[in-house]
C-alpha positions as CSV (number, residue, x, y, z in Angstrom):
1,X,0.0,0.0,0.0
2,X,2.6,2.6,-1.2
3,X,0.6,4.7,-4.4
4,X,-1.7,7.2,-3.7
5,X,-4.6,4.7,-5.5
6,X,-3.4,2.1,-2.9
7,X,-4.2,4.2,0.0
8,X,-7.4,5.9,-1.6
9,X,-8.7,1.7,-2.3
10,X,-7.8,0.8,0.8
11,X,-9.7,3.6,2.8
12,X,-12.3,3.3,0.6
13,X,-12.7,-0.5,2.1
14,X,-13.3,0.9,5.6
15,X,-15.4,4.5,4.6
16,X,-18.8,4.9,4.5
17,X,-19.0,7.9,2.4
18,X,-17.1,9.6,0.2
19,X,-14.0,11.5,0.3
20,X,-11.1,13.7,-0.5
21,X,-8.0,14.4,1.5
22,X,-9.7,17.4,3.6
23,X,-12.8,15.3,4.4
24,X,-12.9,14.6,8.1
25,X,-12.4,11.2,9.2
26,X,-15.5,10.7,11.0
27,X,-17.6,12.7,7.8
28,X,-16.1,9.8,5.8
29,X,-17.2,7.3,8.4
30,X,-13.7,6.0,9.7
31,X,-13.3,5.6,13.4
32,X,-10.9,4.0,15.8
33,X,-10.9,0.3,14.7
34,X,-11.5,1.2,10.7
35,X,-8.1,3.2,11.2
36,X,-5.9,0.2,13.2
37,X,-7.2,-2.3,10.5
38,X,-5.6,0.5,8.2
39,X,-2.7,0.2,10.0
40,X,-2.2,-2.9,9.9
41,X,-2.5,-3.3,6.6
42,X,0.2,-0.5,5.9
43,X,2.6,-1.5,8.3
44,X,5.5,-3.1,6.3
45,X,7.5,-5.0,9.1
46,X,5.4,-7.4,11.6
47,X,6.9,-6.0,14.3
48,X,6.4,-2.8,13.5
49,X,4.6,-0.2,16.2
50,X,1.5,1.6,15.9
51,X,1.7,4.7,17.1
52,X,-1.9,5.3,18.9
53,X,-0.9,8.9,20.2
54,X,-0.3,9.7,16.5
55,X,-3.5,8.0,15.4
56,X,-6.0,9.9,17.7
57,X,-4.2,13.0,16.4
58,X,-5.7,12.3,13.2
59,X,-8.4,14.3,11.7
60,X,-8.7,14.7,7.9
61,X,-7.9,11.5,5.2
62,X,-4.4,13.7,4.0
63,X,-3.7,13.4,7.6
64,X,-4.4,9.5,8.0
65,X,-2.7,9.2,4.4
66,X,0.7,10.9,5.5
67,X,0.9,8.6,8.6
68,X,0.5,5.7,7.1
69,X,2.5,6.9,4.2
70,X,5.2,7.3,7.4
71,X,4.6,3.4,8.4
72,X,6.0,2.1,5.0
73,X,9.8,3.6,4.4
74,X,9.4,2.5,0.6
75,X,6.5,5.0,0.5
76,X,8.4,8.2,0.6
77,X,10.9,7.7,-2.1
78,X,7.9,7.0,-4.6
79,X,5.8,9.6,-3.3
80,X,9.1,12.1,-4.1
């Protein structure tokens, strides 16, 4: 889950409603457990940490796309 279609297919899995990266997470239906299945998904290494401070920071879909974007180190050089 590294392109920008990636990420938009797989929050589309877990949204209710439509969205663009300055719709509000809850406007798009995405709450707590929609957004740690999303992490899980992204997370590249099995042992790798979810930050749950970061993810209750959260508020629009550009933010959840940047951190999870940040969870797979591949991610940045393509998004470059």
């Amino acid at each position: 889950m590294t392109s920008p279609a990636d990420l938009d297919s797989a929050i589309a899995k877990y949204a209710t409603a439509s969205f663009t990266d300055s719709t509000p997470l809850l406007e798009a239906g995405l709450e707590s457990l929609s957004l740690l299945r999303l992490a899980i998904e992204a997370a590249t290494d099995d042992d790798a940490e979810i930050d749950a401070t970061r993810m209750a920071g959260l508020c629009t879909i550009g933010d959840l796309k940047d951190w999870l974007r940040s969870m797979d180190p591949s991610a940045s050089r393509l998004d470059a």
